[in-house]
C-alpha positions as CSV (number, residue, x, y, z in Angstrom):
1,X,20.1,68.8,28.9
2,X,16.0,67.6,28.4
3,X,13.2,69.5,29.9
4,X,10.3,67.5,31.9
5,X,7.4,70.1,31.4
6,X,8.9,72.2,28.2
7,X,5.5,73.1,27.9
8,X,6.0,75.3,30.9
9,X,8.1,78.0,28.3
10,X,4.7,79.2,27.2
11,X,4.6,81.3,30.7
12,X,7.5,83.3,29.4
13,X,5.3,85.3,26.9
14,X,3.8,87.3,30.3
15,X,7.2,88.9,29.9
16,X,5.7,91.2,27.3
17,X,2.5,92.0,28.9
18,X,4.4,92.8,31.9
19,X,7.2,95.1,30.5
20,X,5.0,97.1,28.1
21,X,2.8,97.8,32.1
22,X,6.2,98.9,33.6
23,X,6.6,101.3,30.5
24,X,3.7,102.9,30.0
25,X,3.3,103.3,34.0
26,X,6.7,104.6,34.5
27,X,6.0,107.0,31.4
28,X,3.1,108.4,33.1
29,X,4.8,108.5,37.1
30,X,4.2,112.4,38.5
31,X,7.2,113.9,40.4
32,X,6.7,113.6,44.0
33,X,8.4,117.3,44.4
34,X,7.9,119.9,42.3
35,X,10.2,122.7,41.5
36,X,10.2,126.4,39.5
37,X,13.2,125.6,37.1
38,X,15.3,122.7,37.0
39,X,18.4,124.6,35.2
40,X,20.6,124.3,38.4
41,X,20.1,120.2,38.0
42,X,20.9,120.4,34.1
43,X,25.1,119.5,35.0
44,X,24.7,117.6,37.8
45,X,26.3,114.0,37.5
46,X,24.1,111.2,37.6
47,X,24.6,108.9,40.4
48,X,24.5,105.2,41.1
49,X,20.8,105.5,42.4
50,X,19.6,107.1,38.8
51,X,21.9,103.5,36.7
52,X,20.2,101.4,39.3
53,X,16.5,102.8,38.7
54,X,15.4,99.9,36.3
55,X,17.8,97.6,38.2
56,X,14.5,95.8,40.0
57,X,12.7,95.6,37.4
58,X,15.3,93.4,35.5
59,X,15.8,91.3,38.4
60,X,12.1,90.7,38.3
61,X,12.7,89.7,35.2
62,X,15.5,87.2,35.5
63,X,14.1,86.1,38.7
64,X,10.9,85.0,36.6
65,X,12.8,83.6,33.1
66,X,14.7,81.3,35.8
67,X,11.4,80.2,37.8
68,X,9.9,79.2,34.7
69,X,13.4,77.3,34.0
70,X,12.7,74.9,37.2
71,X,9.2,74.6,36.7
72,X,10.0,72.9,33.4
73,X,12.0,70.5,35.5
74,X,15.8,70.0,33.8
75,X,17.2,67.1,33.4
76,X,20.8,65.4,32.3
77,X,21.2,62.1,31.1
78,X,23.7,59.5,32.8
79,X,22.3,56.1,32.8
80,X,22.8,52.6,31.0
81,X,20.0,51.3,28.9
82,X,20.1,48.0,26.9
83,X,18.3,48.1,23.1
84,X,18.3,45.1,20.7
85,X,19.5,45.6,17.0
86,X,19.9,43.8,14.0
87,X,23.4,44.8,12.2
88,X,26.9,43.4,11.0
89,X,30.5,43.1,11.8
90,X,32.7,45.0,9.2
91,X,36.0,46.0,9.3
92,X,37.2,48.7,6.8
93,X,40.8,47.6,5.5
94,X,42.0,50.9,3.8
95,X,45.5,51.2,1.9
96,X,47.1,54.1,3.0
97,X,50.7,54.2,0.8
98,X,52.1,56.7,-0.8
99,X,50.6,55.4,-4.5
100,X,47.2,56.4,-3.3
101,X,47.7,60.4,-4.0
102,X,47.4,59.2,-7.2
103,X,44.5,61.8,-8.7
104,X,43.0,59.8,-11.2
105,X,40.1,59.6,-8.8
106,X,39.4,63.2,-7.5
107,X,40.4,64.5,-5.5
108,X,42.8,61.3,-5.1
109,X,42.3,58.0,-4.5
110,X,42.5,58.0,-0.4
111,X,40.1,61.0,-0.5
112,X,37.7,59.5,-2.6
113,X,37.8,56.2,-0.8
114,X,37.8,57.7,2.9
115,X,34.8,60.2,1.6
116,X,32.8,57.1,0.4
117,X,33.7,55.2,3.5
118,X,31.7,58.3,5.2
119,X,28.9,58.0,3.4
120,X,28.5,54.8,4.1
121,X,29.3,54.5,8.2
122,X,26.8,57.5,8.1
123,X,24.0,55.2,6.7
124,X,24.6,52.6,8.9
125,X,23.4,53.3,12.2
126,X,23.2,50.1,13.5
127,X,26.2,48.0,12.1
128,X,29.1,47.3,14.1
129,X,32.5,48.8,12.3
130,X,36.2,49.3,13.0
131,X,38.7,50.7,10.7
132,X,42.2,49.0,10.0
133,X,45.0,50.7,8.2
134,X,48.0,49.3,6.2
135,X,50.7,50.2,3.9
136,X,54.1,48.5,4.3
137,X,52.7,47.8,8.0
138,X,49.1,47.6,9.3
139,X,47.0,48.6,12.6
140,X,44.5,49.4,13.9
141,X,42.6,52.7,13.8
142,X,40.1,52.1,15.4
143,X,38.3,48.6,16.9
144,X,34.8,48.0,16.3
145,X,32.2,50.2,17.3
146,X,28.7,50.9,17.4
147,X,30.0,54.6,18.2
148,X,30.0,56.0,14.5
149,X,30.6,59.6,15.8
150,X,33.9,58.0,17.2
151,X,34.7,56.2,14.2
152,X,34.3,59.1,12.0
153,X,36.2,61.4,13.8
154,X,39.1,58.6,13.0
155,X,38.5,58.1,9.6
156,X,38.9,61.6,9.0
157,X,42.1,61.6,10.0
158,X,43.3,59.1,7.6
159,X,45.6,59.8,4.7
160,X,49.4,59.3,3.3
161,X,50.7,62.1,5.5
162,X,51.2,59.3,8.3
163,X,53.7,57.3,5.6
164,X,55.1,60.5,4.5
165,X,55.8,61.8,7.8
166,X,57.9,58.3,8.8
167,X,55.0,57.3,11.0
168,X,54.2,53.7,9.0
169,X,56.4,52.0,6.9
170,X,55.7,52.6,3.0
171,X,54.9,49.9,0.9
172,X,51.5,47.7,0.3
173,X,51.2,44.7,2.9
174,X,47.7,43.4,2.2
175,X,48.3,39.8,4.0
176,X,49.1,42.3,7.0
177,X,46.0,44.6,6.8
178,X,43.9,41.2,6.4
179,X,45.4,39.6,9.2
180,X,44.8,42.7,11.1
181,X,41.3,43.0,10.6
182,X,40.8,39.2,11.6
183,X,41.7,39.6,14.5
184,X,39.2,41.7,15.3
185,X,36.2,40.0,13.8
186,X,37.6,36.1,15.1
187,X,35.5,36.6,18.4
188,X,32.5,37.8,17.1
189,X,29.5,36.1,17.1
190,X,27.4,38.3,14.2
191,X,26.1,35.9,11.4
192,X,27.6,38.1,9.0
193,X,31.6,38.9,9.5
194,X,33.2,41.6,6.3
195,X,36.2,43.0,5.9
196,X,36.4,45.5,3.0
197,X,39.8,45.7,1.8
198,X,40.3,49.0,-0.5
199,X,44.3,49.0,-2.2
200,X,45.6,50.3,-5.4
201,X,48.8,48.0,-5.5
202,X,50.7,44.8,-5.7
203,X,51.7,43.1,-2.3
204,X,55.1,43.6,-1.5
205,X,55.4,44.3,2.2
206,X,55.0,41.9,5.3
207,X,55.2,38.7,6.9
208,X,51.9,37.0,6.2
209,X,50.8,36.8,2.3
210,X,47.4,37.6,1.4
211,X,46.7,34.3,0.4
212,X,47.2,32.9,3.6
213,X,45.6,35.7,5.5
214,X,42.8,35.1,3.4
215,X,42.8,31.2,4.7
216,X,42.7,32.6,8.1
217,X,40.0,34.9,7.3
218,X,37.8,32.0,5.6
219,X,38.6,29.9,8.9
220,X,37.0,32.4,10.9
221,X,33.6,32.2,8.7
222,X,34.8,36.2,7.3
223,X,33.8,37.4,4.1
224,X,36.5,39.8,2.1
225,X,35.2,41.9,-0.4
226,X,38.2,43.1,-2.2
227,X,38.5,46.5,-4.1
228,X,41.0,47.7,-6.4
229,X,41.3,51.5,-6.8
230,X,42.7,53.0,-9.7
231,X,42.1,53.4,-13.8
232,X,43.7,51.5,-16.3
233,X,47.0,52.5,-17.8
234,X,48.7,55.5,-16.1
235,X,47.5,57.6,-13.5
236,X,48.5,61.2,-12.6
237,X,50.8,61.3,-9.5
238,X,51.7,64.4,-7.8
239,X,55.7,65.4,-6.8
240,X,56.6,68.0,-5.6
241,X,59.8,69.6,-7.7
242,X,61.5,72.7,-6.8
243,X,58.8,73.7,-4.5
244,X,56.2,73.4,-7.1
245,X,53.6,70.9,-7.1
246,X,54.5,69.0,-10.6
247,X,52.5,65.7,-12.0
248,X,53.8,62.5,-13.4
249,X,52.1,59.8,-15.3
250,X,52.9,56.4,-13.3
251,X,51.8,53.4,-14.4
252,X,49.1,51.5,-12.7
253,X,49.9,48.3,-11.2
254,X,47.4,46.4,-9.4
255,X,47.3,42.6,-8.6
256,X,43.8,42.1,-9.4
257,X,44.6,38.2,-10.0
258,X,45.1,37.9,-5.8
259,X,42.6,40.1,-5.0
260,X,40.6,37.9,-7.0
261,X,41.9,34.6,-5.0
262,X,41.4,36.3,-1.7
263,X,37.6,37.2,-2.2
264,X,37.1,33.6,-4.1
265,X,38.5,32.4,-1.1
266,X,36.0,33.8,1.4
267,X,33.2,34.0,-0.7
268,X,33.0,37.8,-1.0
269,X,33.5,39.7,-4.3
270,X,36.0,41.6,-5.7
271,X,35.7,45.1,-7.5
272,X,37.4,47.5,-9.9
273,X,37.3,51.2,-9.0
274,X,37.7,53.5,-11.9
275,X,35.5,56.4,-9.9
276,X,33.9,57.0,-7.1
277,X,30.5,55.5,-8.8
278,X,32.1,51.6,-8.5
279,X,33.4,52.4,-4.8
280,X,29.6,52.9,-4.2
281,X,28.2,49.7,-5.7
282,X,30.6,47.9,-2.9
283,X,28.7,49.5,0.2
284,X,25.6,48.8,-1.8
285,X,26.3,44.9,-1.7
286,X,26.8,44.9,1.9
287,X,23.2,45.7,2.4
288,X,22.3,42.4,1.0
289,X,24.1,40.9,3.9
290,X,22.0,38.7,6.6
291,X,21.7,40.9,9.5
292,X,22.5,39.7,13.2
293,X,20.6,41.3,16.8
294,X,23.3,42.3,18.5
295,X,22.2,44.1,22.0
296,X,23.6,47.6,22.7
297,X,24.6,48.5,26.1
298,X,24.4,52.4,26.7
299,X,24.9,54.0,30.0
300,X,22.1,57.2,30.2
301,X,21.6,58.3,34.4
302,X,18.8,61.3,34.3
303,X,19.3,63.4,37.7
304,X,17.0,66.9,38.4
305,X,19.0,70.0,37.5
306,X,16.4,72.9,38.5
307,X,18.2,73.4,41.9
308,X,20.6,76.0,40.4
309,X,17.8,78.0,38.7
310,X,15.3,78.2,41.4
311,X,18.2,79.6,43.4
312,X,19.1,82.0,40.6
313,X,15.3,83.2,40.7
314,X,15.4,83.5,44.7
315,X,18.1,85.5,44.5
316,X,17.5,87.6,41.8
317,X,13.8,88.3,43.8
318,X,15.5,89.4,47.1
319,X,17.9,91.2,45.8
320,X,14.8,93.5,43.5
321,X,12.8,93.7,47.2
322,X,16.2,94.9,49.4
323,X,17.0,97.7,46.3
324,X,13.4,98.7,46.9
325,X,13.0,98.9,50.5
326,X,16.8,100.6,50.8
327,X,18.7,102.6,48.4
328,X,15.6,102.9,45.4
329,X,13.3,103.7,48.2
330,X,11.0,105.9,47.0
331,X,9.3,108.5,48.9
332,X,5.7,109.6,48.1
């Protein structure tokens, strides 16, 4: 909710000139009858009238604060607006197997890649992006977006627990996760087209082979830039034995020699990720990038919302006048 006329708040500081009046007056109020000795009044009960003595003055109160509300006029938003902006088409490819609980980037490998995938979605405000997954199958997350807040709720989400859990095939199908991204970046009419493929394995899954999904890709005019995630030699992979969480060195196998082919084959570059320093440097190269205007459509409709609080404050007014002219009635 916006306000019109916020300046219109600044009224609320008579509150205090106002309520330090009611104190000091009703501190200084005479008894209209006076009496020898109150004692015989000293165990009477107190009844509703005596709660309800301050009762119009709070009213007053409210019944001002919610004036004050509707004079500021507020508003909700609900309407579509069209604004021009300059961005690109990526598609974040991300391997999602079982290998990548691997901890030899911290905290592991899907962590550290989904973490900098964050980062970098965050400092993009204006670039349309969509997330694929894959491991011995691929989908899609989520299709591309200008709706960050959207697309980071679903990247969250990701990690192995959805290949664990029987919910996608294990295994590495890279042709698969290409092909998947294509489709969603073959329509598009951006100048610039990526899909940032992020694995730590060897291709071993699938129907399409990432050579030829990269053909398909290049047909399209889309740019891979290929990452391989993972140290050299052995990394430390968690299992858990006995109910204990135990860690074996497995070897690290990644086909860097296709992941090579299928970036040479788009024109994109290929990276090694020993850390999470390397996963940056990719992000950074997409800001070279030739931009593209792409227009936004947003829906935004503004409607007037003081009705409810300039019926708040009428009621709260008649309500202080009735306790005051009936059952607080005071007699001089």
């Amino acid at each position: 909710m916006e306000f019109y006329h916020p300046l219109y708040f600044l009224l609320l500081i008579l509150i205090i000139p106002y309520v330090v009046w009611y104190v000091l007056n009703h501190r200084k109020s005479s008894p209209s009858l006076k009496v020898s000795s109150t004692t015989a009044f000293m165990r009477s009960k107190k009844t509703w009238r005596v709660w309800l003595t301050h009762a119009p003055f709070l009213l007053i109160i409210a019944s001002f604060v919610a004036m004050v509300f509707a004079l500021a006029r507020p508003q909700t938003s609900n309407s579509w607006s069209n604004t021009d902006v300059e961005g690109i088409d990526i598609m974040l490819c991300m391997d999602v197997s079982t290998s990548m609980l691997a901890e030899d980037l911290k905290p592991n490998r899907v962590k550290a890649a989904r973490n900098v995938a964050l980062e970098f979605i965050n400092g993009r405000e204006n670039d349309n992006i969509g997330l694929t997954i894959f491991a011995g199958e691929a989908y899609t997350q989520c299709p591309m977006t200008t709706d960050h807040a959207a697309l980071l709720n679903l990247l969250n989400g990701i990690d192995c627990d959805m290949v664990q859990h029987g919910m996608l095939e294990d295994g590495t199908a890279i042709g698969m996760g290409i092909a998947n991204a294509v489709t969603r970046l073959k329509d598009s009419k951006a100048k610039s087209k990526v899909i940032i493929l992020l694995t730590d394995g060897t291709n071993n899954r699938g129907d399409i082979s990432p050579g030829t999904a990269a053909d398909i890709a290049k047909s399209f005019g889309i740019r891979i830039y290929t990452v391989a995630v993972g140290t050299n030699g052995t990394a430390p992979y968690p299992m858990i034995v006995a109910g204990r969480k135990e860690y074996v060195n497995y070897p690290v196998e990644i086909d860097t020699e296709i992941l090579s082919l299928i970036a040479e084959k788009t024109d994109g570059k290929t990276y090694r990720a020993t850390n999470t320093n390397k996963l940056h440097e990719v992000y950074q190269e997409i800001d070279k990038l030739e931009r593209t205007k792409m227009n936004v459509r947003k829906y935004s409709k503004r409607y007037e919302a003081y009705h409810i609080y300039a019926l708040v404050s009428l009621i709260a007014l008649v309500l202080a006048i009735l306790l005051r002219a009936t059952v607080l009635k005071r007699i001089p």
